[in-house]
Backbone bond lengths (Angstrom), bond angles and torsions (degrees), N, CA, C in turn:
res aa  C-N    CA-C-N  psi(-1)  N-CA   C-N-CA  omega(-1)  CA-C   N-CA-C  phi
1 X - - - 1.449 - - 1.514 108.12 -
2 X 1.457 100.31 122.80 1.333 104.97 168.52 1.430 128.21 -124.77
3 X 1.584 124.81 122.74 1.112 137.26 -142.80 1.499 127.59 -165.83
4 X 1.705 110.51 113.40 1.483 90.07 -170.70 1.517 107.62 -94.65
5 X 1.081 131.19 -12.39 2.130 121.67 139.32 0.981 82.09 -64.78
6 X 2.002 79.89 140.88 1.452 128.90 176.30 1.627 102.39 -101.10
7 X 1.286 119.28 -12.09 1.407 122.83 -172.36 1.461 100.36 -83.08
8 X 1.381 114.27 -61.52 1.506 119.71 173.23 1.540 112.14 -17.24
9 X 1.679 84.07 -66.91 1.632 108.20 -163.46 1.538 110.26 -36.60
10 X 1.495 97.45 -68.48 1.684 117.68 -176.43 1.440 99.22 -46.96
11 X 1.137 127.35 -54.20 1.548 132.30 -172.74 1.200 109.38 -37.31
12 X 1.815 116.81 -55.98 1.454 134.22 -152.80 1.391 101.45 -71.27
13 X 1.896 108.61 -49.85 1.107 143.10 -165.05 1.888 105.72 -63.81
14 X 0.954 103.11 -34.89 1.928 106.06 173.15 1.872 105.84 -92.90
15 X 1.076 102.06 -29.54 1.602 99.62 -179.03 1.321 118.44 -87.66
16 X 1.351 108.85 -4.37 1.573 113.69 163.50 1.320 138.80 -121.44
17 X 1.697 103.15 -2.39 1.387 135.72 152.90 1.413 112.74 -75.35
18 X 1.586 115.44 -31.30 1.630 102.96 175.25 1.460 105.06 -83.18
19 X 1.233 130.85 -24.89 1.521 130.10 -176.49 1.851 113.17 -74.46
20 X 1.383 102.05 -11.11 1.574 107.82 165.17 1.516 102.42 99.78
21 X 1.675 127.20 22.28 1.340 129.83 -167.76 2.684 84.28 -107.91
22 X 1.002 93.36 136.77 1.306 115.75 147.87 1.259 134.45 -67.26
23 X 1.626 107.27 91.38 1.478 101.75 -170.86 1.552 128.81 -119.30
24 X 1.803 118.26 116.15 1.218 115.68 -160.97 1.916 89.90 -89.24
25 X 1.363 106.05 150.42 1.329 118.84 150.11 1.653 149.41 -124.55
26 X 1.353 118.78 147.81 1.354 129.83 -167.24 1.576 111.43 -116.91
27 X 1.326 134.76 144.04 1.069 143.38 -169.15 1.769 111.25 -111.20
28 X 1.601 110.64 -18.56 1.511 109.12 -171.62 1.630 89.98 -154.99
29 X 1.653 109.28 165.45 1.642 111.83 -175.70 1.378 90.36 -63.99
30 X 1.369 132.46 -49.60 1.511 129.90 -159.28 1.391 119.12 -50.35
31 X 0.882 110.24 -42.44 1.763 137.98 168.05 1.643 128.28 -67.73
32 X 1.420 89.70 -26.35 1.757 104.51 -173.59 1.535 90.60 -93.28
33 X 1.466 120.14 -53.75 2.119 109.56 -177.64 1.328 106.45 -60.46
34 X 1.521 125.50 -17.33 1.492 108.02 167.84 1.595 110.83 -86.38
35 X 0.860 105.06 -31.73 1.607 96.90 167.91 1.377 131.55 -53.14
36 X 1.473 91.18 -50.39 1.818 102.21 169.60 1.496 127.12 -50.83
37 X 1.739 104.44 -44.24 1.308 129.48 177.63 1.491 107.48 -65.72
38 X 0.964 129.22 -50.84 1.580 130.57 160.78 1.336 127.52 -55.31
39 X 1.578 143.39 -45.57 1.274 163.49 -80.40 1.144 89.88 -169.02
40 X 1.513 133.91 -51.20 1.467 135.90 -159.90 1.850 110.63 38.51
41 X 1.448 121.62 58.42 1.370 121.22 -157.78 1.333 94.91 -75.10
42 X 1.694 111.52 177.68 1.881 125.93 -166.95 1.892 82.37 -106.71
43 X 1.413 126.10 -15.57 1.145 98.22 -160.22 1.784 81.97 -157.86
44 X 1.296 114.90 140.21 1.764 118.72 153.52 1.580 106.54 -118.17
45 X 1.413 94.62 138.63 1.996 111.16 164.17 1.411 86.74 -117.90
46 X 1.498 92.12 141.58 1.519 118.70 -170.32 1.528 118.14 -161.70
47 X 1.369 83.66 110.99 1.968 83.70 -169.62 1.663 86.66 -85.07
48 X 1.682 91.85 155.02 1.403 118.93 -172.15 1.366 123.48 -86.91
49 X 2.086 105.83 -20.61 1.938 88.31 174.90 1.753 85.34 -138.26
50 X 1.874 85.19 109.47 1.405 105.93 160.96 1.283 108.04 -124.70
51 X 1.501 130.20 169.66 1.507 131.50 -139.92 2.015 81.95 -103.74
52 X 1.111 97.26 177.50 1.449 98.70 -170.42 1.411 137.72 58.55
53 X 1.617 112.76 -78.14 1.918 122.58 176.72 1.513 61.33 -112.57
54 X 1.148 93.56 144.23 1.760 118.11 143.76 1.500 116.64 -111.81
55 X 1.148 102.30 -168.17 1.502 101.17 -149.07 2.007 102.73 -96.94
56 X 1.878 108.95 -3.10 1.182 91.03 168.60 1.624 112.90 -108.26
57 X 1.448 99.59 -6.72 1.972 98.97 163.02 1.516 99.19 -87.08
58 X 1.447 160.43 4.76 1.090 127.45 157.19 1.993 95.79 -77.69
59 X 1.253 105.05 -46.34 1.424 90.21 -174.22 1.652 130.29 -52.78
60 X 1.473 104.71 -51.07 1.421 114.22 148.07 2.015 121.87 -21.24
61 X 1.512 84.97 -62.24 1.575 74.71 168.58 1.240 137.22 -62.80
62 X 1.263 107.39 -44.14 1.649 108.42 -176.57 1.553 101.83 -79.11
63 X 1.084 138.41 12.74 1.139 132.78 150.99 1.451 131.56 -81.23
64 X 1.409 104.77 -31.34 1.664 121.40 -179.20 1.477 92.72 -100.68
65 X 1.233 131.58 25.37 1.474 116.90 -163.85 2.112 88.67 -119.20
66 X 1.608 121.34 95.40 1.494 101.08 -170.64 1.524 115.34 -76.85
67 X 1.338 125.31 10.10 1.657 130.44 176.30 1.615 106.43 -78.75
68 X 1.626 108.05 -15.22 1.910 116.54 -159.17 1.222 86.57 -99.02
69 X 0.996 113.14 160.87 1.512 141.95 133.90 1.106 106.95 -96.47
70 X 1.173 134.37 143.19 1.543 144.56 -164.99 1.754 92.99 -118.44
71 X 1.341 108.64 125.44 1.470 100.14 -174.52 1.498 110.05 -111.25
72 X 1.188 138.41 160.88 1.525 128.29 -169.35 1.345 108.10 -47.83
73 X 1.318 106.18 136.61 1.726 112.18 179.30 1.742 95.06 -119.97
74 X 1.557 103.27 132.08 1.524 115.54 157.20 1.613 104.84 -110.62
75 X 1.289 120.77 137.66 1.034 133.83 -163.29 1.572 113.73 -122.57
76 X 1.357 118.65 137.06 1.287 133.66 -155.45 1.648 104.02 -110.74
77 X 1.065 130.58 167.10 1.636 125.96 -175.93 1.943 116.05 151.59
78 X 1.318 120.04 93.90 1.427 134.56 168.07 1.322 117.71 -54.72
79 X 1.859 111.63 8.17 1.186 121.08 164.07 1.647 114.53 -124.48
80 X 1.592 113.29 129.93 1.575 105.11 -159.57 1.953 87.27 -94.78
81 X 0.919 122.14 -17.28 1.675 123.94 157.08 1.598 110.72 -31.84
82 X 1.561 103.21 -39.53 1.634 100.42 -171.71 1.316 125.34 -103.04
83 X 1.520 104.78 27.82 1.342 140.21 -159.29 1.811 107.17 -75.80
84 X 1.833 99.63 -78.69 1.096 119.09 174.21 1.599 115.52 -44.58
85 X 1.624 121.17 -41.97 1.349 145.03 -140.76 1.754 74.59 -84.32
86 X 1.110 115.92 -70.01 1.195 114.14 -160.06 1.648 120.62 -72.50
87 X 1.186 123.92 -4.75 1.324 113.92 -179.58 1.578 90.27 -111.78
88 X 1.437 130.05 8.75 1.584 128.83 177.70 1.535 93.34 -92.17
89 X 1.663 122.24 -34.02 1.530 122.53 -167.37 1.726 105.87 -88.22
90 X 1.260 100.05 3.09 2.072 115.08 -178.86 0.828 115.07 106.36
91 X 1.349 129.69 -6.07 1.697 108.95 -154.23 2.061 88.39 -62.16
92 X 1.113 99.68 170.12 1.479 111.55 178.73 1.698 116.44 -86.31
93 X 1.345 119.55 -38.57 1.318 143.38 177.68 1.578 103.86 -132.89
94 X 1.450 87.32 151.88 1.718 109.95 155.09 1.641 128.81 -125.97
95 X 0.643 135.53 -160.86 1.417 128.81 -156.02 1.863 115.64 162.42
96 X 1.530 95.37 84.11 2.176 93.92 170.61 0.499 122.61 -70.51
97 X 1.320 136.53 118.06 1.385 140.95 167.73 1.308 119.95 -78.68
98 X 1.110 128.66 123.59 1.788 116.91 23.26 1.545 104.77 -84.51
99 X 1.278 101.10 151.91 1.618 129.72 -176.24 1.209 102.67 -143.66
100 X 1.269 101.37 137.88 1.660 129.21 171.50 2.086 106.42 -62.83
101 X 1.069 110.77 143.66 1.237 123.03 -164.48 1.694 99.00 -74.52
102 X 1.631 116.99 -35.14 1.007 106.14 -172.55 1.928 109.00 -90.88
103 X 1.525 110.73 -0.46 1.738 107.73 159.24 1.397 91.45 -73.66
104 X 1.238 140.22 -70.25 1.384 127.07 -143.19 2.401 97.53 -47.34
105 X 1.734 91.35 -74.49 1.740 77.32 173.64 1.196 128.25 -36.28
106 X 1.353 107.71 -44.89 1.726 97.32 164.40 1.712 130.83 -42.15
107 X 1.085 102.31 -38.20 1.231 131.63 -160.41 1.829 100.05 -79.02
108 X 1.525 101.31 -55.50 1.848 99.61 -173.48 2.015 103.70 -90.24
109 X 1.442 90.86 -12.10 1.741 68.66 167.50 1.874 123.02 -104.50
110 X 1.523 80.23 -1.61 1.791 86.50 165.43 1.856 108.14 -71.96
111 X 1.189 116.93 -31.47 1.534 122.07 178.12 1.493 109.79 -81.07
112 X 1.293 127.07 -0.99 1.471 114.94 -170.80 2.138 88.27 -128.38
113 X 1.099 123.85 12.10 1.670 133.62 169.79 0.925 87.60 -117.82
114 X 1.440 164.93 56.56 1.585 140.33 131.59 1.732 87.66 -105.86
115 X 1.271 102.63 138.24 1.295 128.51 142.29 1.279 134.36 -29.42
116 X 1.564 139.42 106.25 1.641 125.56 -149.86 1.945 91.07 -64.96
117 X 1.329 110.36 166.82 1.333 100.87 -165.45 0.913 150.54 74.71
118 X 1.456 127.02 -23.03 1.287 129.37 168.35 1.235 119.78 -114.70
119 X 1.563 137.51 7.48 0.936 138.64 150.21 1.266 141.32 -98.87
């Protein structure tokens, strides 16, 4: 989870720790590609306007980055403007915030039921 609210975070971070998912967290993009790079995660949430890296140059990066694997990204954003932008840059999902706790699960166990390959 990447997120510059800390409220979000904690939110995401208990609602996906009680569902039995492992959840590392990041506070800025700068912080979140080292996380990734370390962490090698099955899944990134990544809101899209954080101050500094935002959330479509961290993705950008780990895409042009050939040491990464870029792992499914669902993407977070209180702007539905950054909707299109972001599922054109890959992310796999999007998600406006505010969102109901049970779209987000919807959301990361629709990415962990696809079939390797076909998504």
């Amino acid at each position: 989870m990447i997120d510059d609210d800390r409220g979000i975070v904690l939110g995401v971070q208990m609602r996906l720790a009680h569902a039995g998912y492992e959840v590392h967290v990041a506070y800025d993009g700068a912080e979140g590609l080292e996380l990734i790079r370390s962490e090698n995660p099955d899944l990134v949430l990544l809101d899209v306007q954080m101050p500094n890296l935002d959330g479509l140059a961290v993705l950008k990066t780990l895409q042009d980055d050939p040491d990464t694997v870029t792992p499914p990204v669902i993407m977070l954003s209180a702007s539905l403007q950054d909707r299109q932008t972001a599922l054109d840059a890959g992310a796999h999902y999007f998600l406006t915030k505010p969102y109901r706790s049970s779209d987000l699960l919807d959301a990361v166990t629709s990415v962990f039921s696809v079939p390797a390959g076909t998504g």
